[in-house]
PDB file of N, CA, C, O and CB in Angstrom:
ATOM      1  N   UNK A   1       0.832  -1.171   0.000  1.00  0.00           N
ATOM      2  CA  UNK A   1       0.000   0.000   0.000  1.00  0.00           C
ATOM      3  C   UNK A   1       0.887   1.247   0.000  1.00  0.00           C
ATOM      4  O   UNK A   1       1.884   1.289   0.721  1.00  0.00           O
ATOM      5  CB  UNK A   1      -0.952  -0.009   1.210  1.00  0.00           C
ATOM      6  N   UNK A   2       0.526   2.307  -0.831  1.00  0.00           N
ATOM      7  CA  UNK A   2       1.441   3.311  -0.943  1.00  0.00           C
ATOM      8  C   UNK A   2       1.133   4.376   0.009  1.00  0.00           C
ATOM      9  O   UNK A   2       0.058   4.463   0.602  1.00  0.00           O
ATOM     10  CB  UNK A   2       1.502   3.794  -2.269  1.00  0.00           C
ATOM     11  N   UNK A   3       1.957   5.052   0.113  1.00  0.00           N
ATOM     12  CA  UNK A   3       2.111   6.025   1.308  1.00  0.00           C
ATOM     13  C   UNK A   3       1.077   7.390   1.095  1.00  0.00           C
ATOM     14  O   UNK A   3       1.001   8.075   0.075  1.00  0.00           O
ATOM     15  CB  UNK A   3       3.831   6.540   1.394  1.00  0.00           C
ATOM     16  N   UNK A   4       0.562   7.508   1.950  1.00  0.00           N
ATOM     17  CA  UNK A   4      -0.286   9.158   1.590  1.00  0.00           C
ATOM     18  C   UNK A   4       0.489  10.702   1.163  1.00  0.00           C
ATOM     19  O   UNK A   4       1.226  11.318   1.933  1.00  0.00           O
ATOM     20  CB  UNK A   4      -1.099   9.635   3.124  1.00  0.00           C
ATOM     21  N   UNK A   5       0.135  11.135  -0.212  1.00  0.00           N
ATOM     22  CA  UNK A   5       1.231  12.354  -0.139  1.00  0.00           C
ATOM     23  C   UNK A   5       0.500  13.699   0.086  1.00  0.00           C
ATOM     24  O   UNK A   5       0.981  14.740  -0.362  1.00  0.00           O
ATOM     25  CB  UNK A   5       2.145  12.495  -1.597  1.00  0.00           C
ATOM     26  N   UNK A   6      -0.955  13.677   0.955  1.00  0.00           N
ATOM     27  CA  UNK A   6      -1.352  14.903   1.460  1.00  0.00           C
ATOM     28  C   UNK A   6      -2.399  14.470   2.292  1.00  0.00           C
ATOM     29  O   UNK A   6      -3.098  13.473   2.110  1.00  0.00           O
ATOM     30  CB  UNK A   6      -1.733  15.949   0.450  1.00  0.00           C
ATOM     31  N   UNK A   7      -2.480  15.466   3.431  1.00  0.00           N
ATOM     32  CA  UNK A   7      -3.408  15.098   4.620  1.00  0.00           C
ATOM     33  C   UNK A   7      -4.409  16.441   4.213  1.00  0.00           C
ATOM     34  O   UNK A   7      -4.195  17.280   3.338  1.00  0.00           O
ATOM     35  CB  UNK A   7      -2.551  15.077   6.456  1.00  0.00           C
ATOM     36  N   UNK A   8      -5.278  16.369   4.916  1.00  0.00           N
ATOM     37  CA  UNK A   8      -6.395  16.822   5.367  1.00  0.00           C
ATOM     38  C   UNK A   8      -6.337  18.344   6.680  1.00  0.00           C
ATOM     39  O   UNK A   8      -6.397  17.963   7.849  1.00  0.00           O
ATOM     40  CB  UNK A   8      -7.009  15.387   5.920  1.00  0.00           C
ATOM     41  N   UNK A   9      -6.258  19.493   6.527  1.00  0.00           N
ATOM     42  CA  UNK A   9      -5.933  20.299   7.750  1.00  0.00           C
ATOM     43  C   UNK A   9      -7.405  21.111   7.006  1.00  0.00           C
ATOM     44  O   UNK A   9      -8.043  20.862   5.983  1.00  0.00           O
ATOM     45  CB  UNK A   9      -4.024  21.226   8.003  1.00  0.00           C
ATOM     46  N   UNK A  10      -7.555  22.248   8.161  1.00  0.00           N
ATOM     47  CA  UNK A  10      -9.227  23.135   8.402  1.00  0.00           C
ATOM     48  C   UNK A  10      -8.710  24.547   8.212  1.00  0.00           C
ATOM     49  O   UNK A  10      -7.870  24.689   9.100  1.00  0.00           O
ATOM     50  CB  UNK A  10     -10.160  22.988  10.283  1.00  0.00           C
ATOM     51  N   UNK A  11      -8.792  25.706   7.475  1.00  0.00           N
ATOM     52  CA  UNK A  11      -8.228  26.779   7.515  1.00  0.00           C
ATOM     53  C   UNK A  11      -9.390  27.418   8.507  1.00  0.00           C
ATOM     54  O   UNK A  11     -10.540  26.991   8.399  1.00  0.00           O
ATOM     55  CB  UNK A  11      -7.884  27.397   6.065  1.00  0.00           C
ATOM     56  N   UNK A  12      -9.143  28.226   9.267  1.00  0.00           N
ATOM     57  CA  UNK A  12     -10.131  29.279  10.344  1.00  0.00           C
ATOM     58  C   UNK A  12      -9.239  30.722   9.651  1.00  0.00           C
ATOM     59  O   UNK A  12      -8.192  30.782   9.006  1.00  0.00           O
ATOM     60  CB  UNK A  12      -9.843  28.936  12.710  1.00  0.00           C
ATOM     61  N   UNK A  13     -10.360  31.965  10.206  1.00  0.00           N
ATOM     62  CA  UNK A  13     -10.048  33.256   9.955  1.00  0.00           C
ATOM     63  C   UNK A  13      -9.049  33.462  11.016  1.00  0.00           C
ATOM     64  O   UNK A  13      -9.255  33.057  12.160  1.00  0.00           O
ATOM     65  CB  UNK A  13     -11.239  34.216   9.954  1.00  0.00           C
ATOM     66  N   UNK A  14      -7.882  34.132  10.645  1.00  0.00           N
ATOM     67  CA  UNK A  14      -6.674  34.676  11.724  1.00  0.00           C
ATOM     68  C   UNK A  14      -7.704  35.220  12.441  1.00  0.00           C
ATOM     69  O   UNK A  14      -8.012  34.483  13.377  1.00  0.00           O
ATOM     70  CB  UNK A  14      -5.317  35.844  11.240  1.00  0.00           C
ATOM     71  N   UNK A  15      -8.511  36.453  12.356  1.00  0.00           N
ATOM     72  CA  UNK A  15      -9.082  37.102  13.287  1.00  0.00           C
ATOM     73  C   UNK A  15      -9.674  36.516  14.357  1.00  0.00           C
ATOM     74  O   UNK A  15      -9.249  36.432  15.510  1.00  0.00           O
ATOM     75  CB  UNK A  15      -9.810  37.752  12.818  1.00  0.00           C
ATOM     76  N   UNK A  16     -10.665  36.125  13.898  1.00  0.00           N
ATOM     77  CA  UNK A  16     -11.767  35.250  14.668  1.00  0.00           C
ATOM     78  C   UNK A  16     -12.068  33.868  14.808  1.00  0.00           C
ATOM     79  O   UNK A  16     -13.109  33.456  14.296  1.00  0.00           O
ATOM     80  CB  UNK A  16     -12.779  35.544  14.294  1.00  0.00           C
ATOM     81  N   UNK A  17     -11.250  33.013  15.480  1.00  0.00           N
ATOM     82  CA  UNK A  17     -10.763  31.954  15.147  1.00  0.00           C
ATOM     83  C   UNK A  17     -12.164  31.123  15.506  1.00  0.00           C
ATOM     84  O   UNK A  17     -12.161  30.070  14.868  1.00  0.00           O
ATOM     85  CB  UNK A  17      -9.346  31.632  15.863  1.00  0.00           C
ATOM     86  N   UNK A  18     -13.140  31.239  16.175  1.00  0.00           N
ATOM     87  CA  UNK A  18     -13.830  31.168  16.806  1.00  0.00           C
ATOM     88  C   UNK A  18     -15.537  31.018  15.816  1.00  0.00           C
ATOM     89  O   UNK A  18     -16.643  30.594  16.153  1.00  0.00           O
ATOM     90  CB  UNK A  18     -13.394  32.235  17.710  1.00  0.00           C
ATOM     91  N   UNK A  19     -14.992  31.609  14.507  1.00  0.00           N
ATOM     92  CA  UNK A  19     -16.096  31.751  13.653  1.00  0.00           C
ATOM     93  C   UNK A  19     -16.469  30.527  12.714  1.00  0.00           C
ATOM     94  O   UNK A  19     -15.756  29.524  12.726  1.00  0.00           O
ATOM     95  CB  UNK A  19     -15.835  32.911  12.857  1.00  0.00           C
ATOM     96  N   UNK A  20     -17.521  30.608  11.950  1.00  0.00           N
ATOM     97  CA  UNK A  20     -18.460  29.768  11.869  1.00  0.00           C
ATOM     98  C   UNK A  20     -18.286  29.304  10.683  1.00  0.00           C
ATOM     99  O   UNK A  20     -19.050  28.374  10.425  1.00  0.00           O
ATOM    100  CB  UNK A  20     -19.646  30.199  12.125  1.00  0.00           C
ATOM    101  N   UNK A  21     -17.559  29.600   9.840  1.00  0.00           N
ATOM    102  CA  UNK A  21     -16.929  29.562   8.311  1.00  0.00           C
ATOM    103  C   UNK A  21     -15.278  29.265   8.352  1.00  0.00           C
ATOM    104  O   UNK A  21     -14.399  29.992   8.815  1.00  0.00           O
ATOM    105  CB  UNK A  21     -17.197  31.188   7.493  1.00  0.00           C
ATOM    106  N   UNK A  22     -15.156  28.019   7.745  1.00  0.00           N
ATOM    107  CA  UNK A  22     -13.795  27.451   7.636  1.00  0.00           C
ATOM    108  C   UNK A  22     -13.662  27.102   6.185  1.00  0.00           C
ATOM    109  O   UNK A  22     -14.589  27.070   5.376  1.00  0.00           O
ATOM    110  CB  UNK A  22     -13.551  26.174   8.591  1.00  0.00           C
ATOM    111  N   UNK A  23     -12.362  26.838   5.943  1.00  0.00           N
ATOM    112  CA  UNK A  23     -12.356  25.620   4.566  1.00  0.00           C
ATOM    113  C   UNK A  23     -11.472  24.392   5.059  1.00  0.00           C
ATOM    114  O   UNK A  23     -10.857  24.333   6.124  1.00  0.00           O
ATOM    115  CB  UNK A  23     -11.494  26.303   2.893  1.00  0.00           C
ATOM    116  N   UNK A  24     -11.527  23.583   4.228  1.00  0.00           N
ATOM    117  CA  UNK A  24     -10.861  22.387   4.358  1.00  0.00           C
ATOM    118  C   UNK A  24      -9.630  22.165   3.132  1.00  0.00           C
ATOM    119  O   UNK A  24     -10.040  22.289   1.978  1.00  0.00           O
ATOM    120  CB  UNK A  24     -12.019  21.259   4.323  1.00  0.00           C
ATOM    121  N   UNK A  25      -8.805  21.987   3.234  1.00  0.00           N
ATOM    122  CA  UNK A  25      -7.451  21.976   1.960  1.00  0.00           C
ATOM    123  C   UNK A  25      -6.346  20.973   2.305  1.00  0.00           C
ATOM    124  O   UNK A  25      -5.831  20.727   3.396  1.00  0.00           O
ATOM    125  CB  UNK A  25      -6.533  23.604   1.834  1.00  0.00           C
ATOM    126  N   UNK A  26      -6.135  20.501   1.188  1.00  0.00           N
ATOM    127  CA  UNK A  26      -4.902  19.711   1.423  1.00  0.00           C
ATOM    128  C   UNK A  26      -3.834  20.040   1.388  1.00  0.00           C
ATOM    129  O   UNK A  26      -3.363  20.800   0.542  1.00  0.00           O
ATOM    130  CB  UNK A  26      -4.751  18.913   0.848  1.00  0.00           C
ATOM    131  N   UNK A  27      -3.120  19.422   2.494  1.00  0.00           N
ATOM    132  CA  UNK A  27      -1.570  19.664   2.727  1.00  0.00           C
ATOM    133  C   UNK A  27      -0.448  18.365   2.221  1.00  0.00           C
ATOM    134  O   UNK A  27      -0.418  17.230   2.697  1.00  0.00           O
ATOM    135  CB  UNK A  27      -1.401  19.896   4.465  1.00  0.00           C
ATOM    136  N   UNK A  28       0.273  18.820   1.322  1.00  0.00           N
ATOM    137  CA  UNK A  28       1.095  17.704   1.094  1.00  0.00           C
ATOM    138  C   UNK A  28       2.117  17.126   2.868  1.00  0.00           C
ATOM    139  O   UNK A  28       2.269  17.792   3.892  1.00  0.00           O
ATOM    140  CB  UNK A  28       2.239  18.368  -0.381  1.00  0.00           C
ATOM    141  N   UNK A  29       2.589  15.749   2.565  1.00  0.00           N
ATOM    142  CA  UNK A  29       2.861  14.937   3.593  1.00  0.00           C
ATOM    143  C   UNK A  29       4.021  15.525   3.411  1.00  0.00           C
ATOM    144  O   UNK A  29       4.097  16.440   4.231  1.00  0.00           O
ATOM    145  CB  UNK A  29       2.655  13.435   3.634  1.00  0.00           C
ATOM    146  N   UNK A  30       5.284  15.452   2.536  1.00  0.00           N
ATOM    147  CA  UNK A  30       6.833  15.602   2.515  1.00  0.00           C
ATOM    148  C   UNK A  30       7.018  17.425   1.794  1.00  0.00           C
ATOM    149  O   UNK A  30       6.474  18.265   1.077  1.00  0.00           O
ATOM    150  CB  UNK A  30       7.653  14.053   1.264  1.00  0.00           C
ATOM    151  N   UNK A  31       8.148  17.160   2.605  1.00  0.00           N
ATOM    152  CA  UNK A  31       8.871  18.433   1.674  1.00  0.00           C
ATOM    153  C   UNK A  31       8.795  19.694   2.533  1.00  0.00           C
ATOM    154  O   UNK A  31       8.544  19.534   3.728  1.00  0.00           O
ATOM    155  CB  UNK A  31       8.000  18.794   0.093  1.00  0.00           C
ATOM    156  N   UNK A  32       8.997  21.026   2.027  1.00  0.00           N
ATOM    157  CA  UNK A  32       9.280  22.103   2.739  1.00  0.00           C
ATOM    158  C   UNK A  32       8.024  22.380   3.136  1.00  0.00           C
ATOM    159  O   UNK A  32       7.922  22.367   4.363  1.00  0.00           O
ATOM    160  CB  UNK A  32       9.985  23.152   2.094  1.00  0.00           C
ATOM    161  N   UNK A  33       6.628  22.726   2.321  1.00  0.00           N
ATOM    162  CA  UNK A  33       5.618  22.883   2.578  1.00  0.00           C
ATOM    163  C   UNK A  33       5.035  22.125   3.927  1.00  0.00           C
ATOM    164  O   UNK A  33       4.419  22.799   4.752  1.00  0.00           O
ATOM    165  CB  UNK A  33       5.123  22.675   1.495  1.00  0.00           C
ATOM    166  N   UNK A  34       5.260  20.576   4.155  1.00  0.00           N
ATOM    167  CA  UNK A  34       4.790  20.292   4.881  1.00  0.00           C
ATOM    168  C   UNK A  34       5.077  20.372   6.483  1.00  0.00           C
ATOM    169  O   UNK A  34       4.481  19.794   7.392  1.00  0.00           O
ATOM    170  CB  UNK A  34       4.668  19.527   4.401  1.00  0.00           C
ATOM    171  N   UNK A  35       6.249  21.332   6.544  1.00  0.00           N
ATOM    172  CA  UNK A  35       6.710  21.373   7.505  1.00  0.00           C
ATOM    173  C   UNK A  35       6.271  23.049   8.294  1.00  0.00           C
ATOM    174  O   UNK A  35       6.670  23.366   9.415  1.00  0.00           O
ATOM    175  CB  UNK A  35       8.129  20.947   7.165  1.00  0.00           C
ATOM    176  N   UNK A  36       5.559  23.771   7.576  1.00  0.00           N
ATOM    177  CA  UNK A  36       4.993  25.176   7.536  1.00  0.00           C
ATOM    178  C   UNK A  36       3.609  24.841   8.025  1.00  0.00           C
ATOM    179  O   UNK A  36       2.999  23.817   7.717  1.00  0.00           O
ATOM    180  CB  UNK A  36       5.028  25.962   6.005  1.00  0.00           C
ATOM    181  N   UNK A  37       3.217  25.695   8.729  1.00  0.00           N
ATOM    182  CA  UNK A  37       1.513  25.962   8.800  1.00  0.00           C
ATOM    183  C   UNK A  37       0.877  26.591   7.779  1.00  0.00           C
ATOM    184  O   UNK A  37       1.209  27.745   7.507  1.00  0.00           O
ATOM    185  CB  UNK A  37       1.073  26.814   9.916  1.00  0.00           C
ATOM    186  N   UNK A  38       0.187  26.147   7.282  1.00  0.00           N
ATOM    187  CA  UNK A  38      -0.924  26.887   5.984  1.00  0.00           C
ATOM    188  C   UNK A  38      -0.908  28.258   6.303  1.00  0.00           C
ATOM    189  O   UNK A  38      -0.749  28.416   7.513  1.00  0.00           O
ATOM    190  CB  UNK A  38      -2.739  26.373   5.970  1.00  0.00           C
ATOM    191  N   UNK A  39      -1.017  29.361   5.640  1.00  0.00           N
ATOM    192  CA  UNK A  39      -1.317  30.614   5.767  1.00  0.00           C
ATOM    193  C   UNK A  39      -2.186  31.051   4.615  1.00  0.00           C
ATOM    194  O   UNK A  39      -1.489  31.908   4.071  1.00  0.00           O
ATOM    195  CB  UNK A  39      -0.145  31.355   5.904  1.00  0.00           C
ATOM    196  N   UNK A  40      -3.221  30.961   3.985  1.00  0.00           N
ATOM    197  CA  UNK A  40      -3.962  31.454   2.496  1.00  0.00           C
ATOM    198  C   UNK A  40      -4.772  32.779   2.600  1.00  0.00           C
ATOM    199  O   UNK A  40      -5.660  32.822   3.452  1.00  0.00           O
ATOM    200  CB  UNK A  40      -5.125  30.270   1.935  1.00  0.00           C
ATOM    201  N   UNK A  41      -4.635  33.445   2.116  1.00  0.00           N
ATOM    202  CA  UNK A  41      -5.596  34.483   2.420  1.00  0.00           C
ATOM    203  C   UNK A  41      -6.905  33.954   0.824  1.00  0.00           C
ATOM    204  O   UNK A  41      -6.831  33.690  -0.376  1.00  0.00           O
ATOM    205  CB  UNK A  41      -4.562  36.484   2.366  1.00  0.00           C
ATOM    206  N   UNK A  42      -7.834  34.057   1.797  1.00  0.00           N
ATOM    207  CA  UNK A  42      -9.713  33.219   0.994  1.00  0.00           C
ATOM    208  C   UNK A  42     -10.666  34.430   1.562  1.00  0.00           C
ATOM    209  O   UNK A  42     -10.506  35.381   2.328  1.00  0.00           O
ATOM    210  CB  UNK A  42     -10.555  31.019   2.020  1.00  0.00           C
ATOM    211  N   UNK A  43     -11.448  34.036   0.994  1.00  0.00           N
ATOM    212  CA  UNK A  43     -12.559  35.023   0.968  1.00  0.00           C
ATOM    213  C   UNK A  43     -13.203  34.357   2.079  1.00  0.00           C
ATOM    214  O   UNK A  43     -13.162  33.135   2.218  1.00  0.00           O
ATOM    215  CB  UNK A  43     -13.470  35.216  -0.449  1.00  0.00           C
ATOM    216  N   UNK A  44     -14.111  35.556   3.287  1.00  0.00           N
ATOM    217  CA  UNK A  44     -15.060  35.068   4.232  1.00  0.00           C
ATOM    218  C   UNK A  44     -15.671  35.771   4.067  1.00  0.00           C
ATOM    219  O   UNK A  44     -15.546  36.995   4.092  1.00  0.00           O
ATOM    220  CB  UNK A  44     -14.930  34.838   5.420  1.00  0.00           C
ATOM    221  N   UNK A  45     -17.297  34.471   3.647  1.00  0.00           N
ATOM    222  CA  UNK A  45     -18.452  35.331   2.909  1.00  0.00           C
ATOM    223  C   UNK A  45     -19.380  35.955   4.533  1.00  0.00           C
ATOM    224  O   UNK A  45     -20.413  36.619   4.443  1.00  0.00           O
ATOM    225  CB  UNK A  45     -19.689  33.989   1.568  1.00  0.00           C
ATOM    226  N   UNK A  46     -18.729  35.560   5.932  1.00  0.00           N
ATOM    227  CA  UNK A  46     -19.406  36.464   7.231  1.00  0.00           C
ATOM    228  C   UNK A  46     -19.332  37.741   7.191  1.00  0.00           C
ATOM    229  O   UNK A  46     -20.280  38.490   7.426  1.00  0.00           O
ATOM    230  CB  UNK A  46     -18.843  36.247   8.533  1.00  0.00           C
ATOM    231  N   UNK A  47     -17.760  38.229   6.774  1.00  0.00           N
ATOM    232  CA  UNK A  47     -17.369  39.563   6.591  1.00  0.00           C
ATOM    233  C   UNK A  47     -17.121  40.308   5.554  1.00  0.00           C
ATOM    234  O   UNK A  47     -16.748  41.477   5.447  1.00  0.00           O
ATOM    235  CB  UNK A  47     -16.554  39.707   7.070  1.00  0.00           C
ATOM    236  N   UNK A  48     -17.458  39.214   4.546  1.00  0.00           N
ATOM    237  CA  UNK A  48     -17.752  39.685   2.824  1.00  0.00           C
ATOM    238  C   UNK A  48     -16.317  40.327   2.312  1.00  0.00           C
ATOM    239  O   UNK A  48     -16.309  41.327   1.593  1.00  0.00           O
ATOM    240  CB  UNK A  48     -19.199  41.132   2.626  1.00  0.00           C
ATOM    241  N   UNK A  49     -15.194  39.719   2.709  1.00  0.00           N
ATOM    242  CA  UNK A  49     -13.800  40.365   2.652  1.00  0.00           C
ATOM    243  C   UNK A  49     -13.049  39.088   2.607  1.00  0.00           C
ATOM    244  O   UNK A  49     -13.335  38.105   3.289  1.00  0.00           O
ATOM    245  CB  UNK A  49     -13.355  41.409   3.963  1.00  0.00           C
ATOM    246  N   UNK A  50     -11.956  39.173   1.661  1.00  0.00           N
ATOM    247  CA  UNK A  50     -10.272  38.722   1.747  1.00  0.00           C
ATOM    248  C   UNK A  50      -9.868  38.739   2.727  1.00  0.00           C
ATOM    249  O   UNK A  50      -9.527  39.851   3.129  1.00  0.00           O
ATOM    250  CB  UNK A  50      -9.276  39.398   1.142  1.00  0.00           C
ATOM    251  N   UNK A  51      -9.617  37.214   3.929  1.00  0.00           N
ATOM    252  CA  UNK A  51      -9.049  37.757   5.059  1.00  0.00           C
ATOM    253  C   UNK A  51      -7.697  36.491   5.087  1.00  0.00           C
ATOM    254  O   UNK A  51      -7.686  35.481   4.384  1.00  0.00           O
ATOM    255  CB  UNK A  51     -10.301  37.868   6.533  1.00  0.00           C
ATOM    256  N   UNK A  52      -6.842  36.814   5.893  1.00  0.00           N
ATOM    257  CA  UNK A  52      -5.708  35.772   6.161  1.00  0.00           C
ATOM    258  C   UNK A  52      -6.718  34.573   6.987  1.00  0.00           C
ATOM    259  O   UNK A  52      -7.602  34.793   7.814  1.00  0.00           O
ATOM    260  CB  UNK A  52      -4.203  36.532   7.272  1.00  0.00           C
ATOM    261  N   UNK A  53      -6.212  33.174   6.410  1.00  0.00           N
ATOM    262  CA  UNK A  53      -6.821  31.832   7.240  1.00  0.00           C
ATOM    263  C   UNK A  53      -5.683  31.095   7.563  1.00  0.00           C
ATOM    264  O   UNK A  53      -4.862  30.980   6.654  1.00  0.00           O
ATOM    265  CB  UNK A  53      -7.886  30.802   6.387  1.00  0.00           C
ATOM    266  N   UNK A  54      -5.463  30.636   8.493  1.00  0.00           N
ATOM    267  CA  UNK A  54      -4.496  29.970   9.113  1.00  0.00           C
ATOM    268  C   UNK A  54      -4.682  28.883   9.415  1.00  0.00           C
ATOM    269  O   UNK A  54      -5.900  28.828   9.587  1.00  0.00           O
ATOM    270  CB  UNK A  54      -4.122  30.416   9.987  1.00  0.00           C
ATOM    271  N   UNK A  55      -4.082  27.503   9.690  1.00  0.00           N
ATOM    272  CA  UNK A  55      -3.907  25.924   9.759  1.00  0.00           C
ATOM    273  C   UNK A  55      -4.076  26.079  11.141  1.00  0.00           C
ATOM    274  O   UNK A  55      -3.342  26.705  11.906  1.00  0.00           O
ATOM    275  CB  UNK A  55      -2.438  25.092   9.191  1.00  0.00           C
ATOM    276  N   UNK A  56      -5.693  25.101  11.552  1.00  0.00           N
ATOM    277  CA  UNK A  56      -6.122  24.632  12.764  1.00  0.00           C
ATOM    278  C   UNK A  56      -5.887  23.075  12.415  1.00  0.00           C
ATOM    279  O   UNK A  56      -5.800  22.441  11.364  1.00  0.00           O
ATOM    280  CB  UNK A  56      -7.687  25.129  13.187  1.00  0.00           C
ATOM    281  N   UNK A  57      -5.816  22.701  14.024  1.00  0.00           N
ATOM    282  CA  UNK A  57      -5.957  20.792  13.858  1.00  0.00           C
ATOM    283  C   UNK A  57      -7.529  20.426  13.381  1.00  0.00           C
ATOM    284  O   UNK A  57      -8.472  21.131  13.739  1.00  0.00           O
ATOM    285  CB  UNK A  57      -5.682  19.792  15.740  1.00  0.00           C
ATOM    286  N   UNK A  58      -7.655  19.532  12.741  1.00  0.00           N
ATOM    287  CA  UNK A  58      -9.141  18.973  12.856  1.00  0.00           C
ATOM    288  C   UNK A  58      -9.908  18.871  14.272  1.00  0.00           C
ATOM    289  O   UNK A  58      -9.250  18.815  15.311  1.00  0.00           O
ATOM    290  CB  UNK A  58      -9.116  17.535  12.318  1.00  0.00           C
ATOM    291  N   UNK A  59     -10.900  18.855  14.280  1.00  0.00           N
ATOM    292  CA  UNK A  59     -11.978  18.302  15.683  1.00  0.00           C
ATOM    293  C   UNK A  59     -11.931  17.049  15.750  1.00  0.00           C
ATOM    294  O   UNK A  59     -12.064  16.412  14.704  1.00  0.00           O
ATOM    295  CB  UNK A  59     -13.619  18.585  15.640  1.00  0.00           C
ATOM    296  N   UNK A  60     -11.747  16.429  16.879  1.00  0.00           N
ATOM    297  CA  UNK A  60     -12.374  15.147  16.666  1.00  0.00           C
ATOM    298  C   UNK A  60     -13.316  14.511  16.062  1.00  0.00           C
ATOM    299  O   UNK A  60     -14.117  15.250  15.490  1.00  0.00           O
ATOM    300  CB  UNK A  60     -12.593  14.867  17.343  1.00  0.00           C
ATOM    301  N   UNK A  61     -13.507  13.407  15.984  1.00  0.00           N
ATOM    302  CA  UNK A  61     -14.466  12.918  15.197  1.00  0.00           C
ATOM    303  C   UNK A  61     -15.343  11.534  16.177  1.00  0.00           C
ATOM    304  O   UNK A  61     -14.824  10.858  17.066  1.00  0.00           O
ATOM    305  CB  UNK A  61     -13.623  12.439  13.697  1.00  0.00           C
ATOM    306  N   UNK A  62     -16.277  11.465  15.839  1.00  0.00           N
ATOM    307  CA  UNK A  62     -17.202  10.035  16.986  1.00  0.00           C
ATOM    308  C   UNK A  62     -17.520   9.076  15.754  1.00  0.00           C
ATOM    309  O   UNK A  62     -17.962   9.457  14.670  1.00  0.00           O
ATOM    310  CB  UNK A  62     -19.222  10.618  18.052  1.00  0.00           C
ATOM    311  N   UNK A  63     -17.241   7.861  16.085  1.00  0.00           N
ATOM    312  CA  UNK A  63     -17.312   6.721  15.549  1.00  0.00           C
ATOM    313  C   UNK A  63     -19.371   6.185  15.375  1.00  0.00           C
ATOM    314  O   UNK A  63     -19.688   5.105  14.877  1.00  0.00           O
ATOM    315  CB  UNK A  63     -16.186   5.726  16.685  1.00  0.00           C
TER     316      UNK A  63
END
């Protein structure tokens, strides 16, 4: 079975980390990138603006 070459991380708004609108994006497994926290600046349609989103862990999940 071959090895995974990108995981799964949640972007939240730098500001308001706390808010109700995220995205989900893949992160490659190896290399320089994967050793960085995501930083993208995306659109948040709460504040109808371009804002910086930053790499949260996932939530748990229930079986």
């Amino acid at each position: 079975m071959a090895k995974k070459t990108s995981i799964k991380v949640r972007l939240v708004p730098e500001q308001k980390q706390n808010s109700s609108f995220y995205y989900y994006v893949k992160k490659p497994t190896a290399g320089e990138k994967a050793k960085n926290k995501l930083k993208l600046k995306k659109y948040n349609p709460e504040t109808k603006k371009h804002e910086w989103f930053i790499e949260k862990k996932l939530p748990p999940h229930s079986k």
